[in-house]
C-alpha positions in Angstrom: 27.5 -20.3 -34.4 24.4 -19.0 -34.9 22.9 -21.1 -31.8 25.7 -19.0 -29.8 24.1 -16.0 -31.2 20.9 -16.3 -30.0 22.1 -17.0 -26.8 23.9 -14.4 -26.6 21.4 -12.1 -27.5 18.9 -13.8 -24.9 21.3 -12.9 -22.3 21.4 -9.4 -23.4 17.7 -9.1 -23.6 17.4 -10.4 -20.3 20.0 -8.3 -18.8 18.1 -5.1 -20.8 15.1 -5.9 -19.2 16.3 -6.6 -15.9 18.1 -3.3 -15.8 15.2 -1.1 -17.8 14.5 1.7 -15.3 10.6 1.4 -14.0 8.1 3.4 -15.1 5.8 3.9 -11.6 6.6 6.2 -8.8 8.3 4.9 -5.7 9.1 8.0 -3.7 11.7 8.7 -0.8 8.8 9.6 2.0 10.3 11.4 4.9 9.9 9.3 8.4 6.5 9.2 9.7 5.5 10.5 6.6 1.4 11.6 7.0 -0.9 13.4 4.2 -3.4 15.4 4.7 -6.5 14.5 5.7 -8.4 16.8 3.4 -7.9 15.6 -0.4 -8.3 18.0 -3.0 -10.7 17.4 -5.8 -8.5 17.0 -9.2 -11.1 16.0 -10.9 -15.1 15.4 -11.0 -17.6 13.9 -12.9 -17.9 15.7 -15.3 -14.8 14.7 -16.7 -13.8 11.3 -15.3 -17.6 10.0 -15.4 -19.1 7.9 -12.9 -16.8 5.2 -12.7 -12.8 6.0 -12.4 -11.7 2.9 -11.8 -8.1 3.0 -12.2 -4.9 5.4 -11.9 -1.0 5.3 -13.4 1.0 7.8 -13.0 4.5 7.7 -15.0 7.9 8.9 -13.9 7.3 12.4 -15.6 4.4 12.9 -13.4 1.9 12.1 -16.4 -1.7 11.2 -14.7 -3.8 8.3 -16.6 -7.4 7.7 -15.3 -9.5 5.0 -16.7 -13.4 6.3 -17.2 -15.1 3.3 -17.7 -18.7 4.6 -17.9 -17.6 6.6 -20.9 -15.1 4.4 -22.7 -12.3 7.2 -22.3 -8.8 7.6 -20.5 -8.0 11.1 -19.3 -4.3 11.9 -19.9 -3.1 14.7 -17.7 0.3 16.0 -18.3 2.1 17.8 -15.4 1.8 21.4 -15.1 -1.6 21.2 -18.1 -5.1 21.8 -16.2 -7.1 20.1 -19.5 -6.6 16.4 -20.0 -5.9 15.0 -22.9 -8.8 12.0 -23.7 -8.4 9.0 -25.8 -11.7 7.5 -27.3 -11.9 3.9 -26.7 -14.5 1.6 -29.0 -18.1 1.7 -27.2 -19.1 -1.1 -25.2 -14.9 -1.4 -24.5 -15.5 -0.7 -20.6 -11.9 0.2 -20.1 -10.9 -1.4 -16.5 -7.0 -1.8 -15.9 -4.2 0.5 -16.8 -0.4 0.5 -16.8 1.9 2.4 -18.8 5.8 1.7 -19.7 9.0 3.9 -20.0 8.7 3.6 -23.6 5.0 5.5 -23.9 3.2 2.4 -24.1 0.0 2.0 -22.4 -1.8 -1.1 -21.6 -5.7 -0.9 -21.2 -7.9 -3.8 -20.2 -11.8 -4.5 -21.6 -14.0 -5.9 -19.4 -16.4 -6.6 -21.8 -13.9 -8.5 -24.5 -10.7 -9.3 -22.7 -8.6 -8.0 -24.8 -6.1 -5.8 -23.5 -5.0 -3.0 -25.7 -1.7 -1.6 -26.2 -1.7 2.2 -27.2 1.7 4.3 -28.2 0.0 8.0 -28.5 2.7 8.8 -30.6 2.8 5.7 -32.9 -0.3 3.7 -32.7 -3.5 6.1 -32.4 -5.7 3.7 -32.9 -4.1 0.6 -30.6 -3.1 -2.7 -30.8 -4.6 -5.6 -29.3 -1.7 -7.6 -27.3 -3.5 -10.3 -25.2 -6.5 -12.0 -25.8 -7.2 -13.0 -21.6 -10.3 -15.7 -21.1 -12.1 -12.5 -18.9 -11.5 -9.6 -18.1 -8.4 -8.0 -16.6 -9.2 -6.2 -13.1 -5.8 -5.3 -12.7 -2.3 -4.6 -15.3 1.5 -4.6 -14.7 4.1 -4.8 -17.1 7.5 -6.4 -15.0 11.3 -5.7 -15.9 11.5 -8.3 -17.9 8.6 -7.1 -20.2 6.2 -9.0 -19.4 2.2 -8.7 -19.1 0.3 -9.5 -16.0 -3.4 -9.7 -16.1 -5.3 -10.2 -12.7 -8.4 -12.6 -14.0 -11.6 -11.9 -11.0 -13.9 -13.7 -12.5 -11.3 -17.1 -13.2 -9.4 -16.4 -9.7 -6.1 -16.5 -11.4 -3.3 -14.3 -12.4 -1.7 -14.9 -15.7 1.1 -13.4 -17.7 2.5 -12.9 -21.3 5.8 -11.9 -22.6 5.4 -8.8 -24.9 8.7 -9.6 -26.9 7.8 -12.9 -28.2 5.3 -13.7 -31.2 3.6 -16.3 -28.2 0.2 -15.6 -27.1 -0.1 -18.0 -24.5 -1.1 -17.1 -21.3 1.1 -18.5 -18.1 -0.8 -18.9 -15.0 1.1 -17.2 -12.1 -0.7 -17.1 -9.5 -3.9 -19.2 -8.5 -5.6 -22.6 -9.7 -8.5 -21.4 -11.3 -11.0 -22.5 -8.4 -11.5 -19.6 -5.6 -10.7 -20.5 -2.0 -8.8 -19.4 0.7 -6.2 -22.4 0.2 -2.4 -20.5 -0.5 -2.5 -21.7 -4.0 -6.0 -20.3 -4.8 -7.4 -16.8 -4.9 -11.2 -15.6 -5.0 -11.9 -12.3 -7.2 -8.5 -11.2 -7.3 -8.0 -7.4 -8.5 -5.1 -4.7 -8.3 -1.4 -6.6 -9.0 2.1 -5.1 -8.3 5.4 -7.0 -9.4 8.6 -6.2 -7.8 12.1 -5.9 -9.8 12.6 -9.4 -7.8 9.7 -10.9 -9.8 8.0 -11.4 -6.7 4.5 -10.7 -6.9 1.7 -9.2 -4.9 -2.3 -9.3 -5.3 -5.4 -7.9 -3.7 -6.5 -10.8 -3.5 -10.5 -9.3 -2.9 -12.9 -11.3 -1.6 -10.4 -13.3 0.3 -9.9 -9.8 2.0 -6.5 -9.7 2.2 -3.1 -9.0 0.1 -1.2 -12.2 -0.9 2.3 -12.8 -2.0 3.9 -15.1 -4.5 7.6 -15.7 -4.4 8.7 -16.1 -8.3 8.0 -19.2 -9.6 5.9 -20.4 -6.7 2.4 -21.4 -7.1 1.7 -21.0 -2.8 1.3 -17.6 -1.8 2.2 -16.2 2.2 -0.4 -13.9 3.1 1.4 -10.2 4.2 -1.4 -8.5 6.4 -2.0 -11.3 8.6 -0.7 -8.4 11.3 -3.1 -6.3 10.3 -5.7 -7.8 12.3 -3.6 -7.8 15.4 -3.6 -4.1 15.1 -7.1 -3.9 14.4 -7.0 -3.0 10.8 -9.0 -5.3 9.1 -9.2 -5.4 5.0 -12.2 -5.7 3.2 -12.3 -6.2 -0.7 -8.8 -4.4 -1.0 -8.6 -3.5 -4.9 -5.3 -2.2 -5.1 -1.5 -2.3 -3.5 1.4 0.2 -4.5 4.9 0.8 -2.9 7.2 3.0 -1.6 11.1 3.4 -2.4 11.6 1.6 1.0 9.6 -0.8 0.2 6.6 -0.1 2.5 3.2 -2.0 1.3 0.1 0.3 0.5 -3.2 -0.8 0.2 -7.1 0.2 -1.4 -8.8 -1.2 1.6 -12.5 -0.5 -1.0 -14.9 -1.6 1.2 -13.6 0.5 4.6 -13.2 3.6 2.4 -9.8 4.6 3.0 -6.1 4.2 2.1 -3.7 2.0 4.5 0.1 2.1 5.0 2.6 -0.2 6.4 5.6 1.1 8.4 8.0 -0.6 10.5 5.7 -0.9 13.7 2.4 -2.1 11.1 -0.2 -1.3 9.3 -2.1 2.3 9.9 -4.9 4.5 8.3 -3.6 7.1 6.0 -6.7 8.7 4.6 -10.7 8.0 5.5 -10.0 6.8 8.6 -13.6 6.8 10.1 -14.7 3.9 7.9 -17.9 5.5 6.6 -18.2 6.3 3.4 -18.9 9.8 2.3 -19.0 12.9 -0.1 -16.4 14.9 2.7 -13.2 15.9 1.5 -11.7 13.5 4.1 -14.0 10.9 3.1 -13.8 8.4 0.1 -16.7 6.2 -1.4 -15.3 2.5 -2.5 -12.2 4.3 -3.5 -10.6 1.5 -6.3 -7.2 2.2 -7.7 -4.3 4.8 -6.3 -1.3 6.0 -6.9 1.7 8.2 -6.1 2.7 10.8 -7.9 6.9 11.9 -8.3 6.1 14.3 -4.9 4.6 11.5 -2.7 1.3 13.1 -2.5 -2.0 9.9 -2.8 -3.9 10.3 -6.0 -7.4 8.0 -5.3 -9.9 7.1 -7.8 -13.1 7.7 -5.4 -15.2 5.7 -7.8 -18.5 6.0 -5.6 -17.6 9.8 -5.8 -17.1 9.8 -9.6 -13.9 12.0 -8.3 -9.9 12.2 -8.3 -9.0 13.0 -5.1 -5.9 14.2 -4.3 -4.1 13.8 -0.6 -0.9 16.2 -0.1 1.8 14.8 1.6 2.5 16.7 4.5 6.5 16.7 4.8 8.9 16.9 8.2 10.2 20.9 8.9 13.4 21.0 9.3 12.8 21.1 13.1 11.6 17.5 13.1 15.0 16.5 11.9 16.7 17.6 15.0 16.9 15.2 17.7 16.6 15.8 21.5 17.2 11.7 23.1 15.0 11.1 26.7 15.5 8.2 28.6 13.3 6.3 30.9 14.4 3.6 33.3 12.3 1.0 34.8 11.7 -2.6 36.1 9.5 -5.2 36.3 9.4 -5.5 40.6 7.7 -7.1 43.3 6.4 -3.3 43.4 5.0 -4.0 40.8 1.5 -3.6 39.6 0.4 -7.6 39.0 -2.9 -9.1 37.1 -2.9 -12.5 38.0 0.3 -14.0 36.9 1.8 -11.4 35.0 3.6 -8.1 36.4 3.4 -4.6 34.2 4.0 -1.1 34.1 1.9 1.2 32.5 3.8 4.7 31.5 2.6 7.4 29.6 4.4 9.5 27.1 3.6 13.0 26.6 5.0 15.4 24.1 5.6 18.7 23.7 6.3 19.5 20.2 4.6 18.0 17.1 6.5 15.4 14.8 8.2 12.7 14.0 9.7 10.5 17.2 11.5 7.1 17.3 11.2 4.6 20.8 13.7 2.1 21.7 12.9 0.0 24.0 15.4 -2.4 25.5 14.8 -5.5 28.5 17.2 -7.9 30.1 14.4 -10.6 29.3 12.1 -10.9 27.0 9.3 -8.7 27.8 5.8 -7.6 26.1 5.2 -4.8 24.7 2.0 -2.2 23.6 1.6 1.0 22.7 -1.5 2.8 22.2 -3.0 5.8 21.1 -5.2 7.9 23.7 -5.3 4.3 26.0 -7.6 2.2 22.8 -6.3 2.3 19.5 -2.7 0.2 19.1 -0.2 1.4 17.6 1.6 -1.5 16.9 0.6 -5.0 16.5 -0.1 -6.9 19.3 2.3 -9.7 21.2 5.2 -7.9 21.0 7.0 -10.9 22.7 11.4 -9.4 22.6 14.3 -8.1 24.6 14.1 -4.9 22.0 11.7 -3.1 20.1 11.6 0.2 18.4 9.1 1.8 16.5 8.7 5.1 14.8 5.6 7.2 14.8 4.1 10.9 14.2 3.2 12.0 17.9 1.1 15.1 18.7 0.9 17.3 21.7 -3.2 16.2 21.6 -3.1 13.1 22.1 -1.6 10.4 25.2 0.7 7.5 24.4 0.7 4.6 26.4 3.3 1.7 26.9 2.4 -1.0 28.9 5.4 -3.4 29.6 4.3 -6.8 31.2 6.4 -9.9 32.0 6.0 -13.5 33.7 9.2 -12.3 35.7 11.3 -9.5 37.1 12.5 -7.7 34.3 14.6 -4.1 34.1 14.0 -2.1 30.9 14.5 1.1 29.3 13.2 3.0 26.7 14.6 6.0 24.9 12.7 8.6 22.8 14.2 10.7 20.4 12.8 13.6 18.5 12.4 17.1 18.1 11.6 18.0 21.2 12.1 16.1 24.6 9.4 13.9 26.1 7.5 13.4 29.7 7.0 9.8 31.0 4.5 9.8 33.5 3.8 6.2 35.3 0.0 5.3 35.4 0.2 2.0 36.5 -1.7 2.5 39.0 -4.8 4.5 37.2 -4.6 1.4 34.6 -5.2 -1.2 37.3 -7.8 0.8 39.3 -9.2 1.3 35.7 -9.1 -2.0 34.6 -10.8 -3.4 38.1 
């Protein structure tokens, strides 16, 4: 009987977790959602010192900022200009951060280990929960109420339920040797953990963002299009989510925020690369988060700043939609480069916004779009019958789609949006171009 009773109540402690709502922000974002390129300084120096490393920020919009030069985390409460600052031990180096429904936050030490659990309301002082082998770069708590710690210097991820008395560290997620092998990681940093159980890490020095199915001890690297659309990571320290899902990414040593959509991977903020002092620049920017609105809070580290990036939302107009169609074909009038025929078109707009493109073949066809004739749009090798993507055009700036087959090949594509759209062919500029 009493065996039945503790299965019973294992059930319903899984099933409590399971359900437990999440304590992060994953927010609705309008299509071709952008932010503006301009942050806005929420906070300097002089109050998150010279190394913000980290960012959470809860479900009531609470903002948590780990200042590890000065052994502090800076607790801002929505609609309150002063933080509030909790006074860690000296020498603690605070690194990590994640904090649960319940008011629990989780601190990491890079100088001990130890990662700290602090309830402001019970426990001023903290409680030391895990005892890691190094120091924890990166902290998640799963549904299930467990604790992830992201070990750089031991190339692993390991994990430790918080409701048991146990103290022993699972390894999730590399083999303690770093290499580029799907079972290994080198210098891993910034963790997520779906409701799924499916986990994703910066994996840092590796330079990309890498996957692990629960359970499974090979990882599938997820930005391996990234390169095809000339986005390439290096040291990424952080990833985050959207409500749909969408992967977003600390990319710390190109100085900028990247997003995934359903056409790729794009720059969001600090898109030239360069780092910088600029309000559209960032300086290894680390950790980042979103807040309740959908607005990019970054931890500029080489900045000693908190920058904060507005999401710039749809008008109403953009919801509208006005459908253009362009029909073409793949014909012995074709323009052909050796053994391949194409068609070059150009798409101008003439409103601002958001616009979706179907395109649909008879035969599988290749597709690319760029931006202005150089920078893609969407990955290369776009190798289908149909394709659509979904993208923020502006009136400034010249889309291209080149189609280009082995064979003939008829094809359409449709634009909807605000406003309707001019196709202009310019195959034959492209080819004199290109000779």
């Amino acid at each position: 009987m009493v065996t039945s009773w503790l299965v019973i109540l294992s059930i319903f402690q899984f099933t409590y977790h399971q359900f437990q709502e999440i304590s992060y922000n994953k927010p609705k974002l309008p299509s071709c959602a952008q932010w503006d390129i301009s942050g806005i300084i929420f906070a300097n120096e002089s109050i998150v010192g010279e190394d913000p490393l980290d960012i959470f920020i809860d479900r009531n919009n609470t903002i948590y900022v780990v200042d590890e030069f000065n052994d502090e985390v800076h607790i801002w409460i929505e609609n309150f200009t002063d933080p509030m600052t909790i006074f860690l031990p000296d020498q603690f180096a605070p690194w990590g951060v994640f904090v649960t429904t319940n008011g629990d936050m989780y601190i990491g030490s890079e100088t001990t280990g130890e990662v700290v659990r602090w309830n402001l309301q019970n426990e001023p002082e903290g409680t030391v929960v895990m005892n890691a082998t190094d120091a924890c770069a990166g902290l998640f708590v799963d549904r299930l109420n467990h604790l992830y710690c992201s070990l750089a210097d031991e190339h692993q991820v390991v994990k430790q339920p918080l409701d048991l008395s146990s103290t022993v560290l699972i390894t999730v997620a590399g083999n303690g040797t770093k290499g580029r092998s799907p079972n290994m990681l080198d210098s891993p940093r910034g963790i997520f953990v779906t409701n799924d159980l499916v986990l994703y890490v910066a994996d840092c020095w590796n330079h990309r963002i890498q996957m692990f199915q629960f359970n499974e001890q090979n990882a599938t690297t997820i930005t391996e299009n990234i390169i095809l659309s000339s986005i390439k990571l290096t040291y990424p320290t952080a990833v985050f989510f959207d409500a749909d899902d969408y992967l977003f990414i600390v990319d710390n040593g190109n100085h900028r925020i990247i997003g995934s959509r359903s056409n790729g991977f794009y720059c969001l903020v600090g898109c030239s690369n360069a780092a910088g002092s600029a309000l559209t620049q960032l300086d290894y920017p680390y950790g980042a988060a979103f807040d309740i609105y959908g607005n990019i809070f970054v931890a500029d580290q080489g900045n000693h700043r908190i920058q904060k990036f507005m999401l710039i939302t749809n008008t109403s107009k953009d919801s509208s939609i006005i459908e253009t169609i362009h029909l073409s074909a793949l014909t012995l009038s074709s323009r052909k480069s050796i053994d391949y025929f194409y068609e070059t078109i150009q798409i101008n707009v003439r409103e601002n916004g958001c616009y979706k493109a179907i395109i649909n073949s008879t035969k599988k066809i290749n597709y690319d779009v760029y931006e202005n004739y150089l920078k893609p749009i969407i990955p290369m090798n776009n190798h289908r019958e149909e394709f659509q993507i979904e993208i923020s055009m502006s009136i400034k700036n010249r889309y291209i789609l080149i189609a280009a087959a082995d064979e003939l090949v008829n094809f359409s594509v449709i634009v909807t949006g605000p406003q309707q759209v001019n196709f202009q062919n310019i195959s034959k500029f492209i080819f004199e171009f290109r000779r």
